[in-house]
C-alpha positions as CSV (number, residue, x, y, z in Angstrom):
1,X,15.3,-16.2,-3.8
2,X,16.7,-12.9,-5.4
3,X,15.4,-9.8,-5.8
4,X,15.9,-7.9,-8.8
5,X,15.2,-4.5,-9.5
6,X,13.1,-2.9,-12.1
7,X,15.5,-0.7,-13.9
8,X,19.2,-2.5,-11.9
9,X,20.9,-5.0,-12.7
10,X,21.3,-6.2,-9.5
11,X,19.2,-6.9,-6.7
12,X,16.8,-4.6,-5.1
13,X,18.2,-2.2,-2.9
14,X,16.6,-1.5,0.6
15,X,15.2,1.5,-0.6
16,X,13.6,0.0,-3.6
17,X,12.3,-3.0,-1.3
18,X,10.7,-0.8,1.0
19,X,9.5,2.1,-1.5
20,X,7.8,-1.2,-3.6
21,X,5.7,-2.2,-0.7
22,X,4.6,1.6,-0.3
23,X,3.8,1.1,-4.0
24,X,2.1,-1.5,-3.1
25,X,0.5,-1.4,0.1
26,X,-1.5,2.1,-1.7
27,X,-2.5,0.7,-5.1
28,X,-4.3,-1.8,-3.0
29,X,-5.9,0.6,-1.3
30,X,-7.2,3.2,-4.0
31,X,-5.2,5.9,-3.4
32,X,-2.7,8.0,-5.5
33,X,0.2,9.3,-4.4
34,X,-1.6,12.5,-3.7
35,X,-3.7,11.3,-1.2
36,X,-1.2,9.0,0.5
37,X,0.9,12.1,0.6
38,X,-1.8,14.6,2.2
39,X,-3.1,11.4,4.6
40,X,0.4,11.2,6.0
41,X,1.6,14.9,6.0
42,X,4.4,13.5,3.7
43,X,5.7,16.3,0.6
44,X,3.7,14.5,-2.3
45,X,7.1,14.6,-4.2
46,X,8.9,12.7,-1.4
47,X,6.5,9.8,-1.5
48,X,7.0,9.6,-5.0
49,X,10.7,9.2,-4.4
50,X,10.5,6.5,-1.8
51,X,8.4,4.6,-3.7
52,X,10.6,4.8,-6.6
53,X,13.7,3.7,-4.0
54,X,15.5,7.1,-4.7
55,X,15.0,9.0,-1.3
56,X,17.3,8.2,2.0
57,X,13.4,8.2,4.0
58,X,13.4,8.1,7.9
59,X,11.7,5.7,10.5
60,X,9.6,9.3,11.4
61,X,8.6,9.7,7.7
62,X,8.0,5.9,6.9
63,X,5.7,5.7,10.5
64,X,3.6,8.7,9.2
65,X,3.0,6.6,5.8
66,X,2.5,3.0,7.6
67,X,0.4,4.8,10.1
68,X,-1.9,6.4,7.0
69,X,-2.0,3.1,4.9
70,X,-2.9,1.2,8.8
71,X,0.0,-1.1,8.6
72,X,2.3,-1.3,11.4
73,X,6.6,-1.3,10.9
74,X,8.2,-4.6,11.7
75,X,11.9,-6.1,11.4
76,X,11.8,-9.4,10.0
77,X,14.9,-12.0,10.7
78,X,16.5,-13.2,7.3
79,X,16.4,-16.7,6.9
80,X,19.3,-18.8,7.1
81,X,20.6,-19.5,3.5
C-alpha cells in the first residue's frame, strides 16, 4: 500500500506521515493547534509546520507533543514486501 501525499506527487514523506498523525491524533481530541501548542510548550507556528510535514521536528519536540496528546512514541518494523 502507498502513501500519497496531499499536495505531492509522490508518496508521503516522513514528515508528512508523522505531521498527519499529529493532525490527527488532535482533531480527535478537540483541540486546535493553539492548544496543542501551549499543552506541549511547542511555538504554535511550529506545530503548524509539523503537521503540515514542512518542519525538520526533533524526538524532544515530538515527545513534548505525544506526551500532551497522551500517546506514547514507538518504531514500528516495516513489513516484508
Amino acid at each position: 500500500m502507498r502513501n500519497v501525499g496531499l499536495l505531492s506527487d509522490g508518496p508521503m514523506t516522513h514528515r508528512q506521515q508523522i505531521g498527519s498523525k499529529i493532525q490527527e491524533l488532535r482533531v480527535q481530541r478537540g483541540l486546535s493547534v493553539r492548544q496543542l501548542a501551549e499543552m506541549s510548550g511547542v511555538i504554535y507556528s511550529n506545530v503548524s509546520k509539523i503537521e503540515n510535514g514542512r518542519y525538520n521536528v526533533s524526538v524532544d519536540i515530538l515527545g513534548k507533543i505525544a506526551d500532551a496528546l497522551g500517546v506514547e512514541l514507538t518504531m514500528i518494523e516495516k513489513e516484508a514486501e
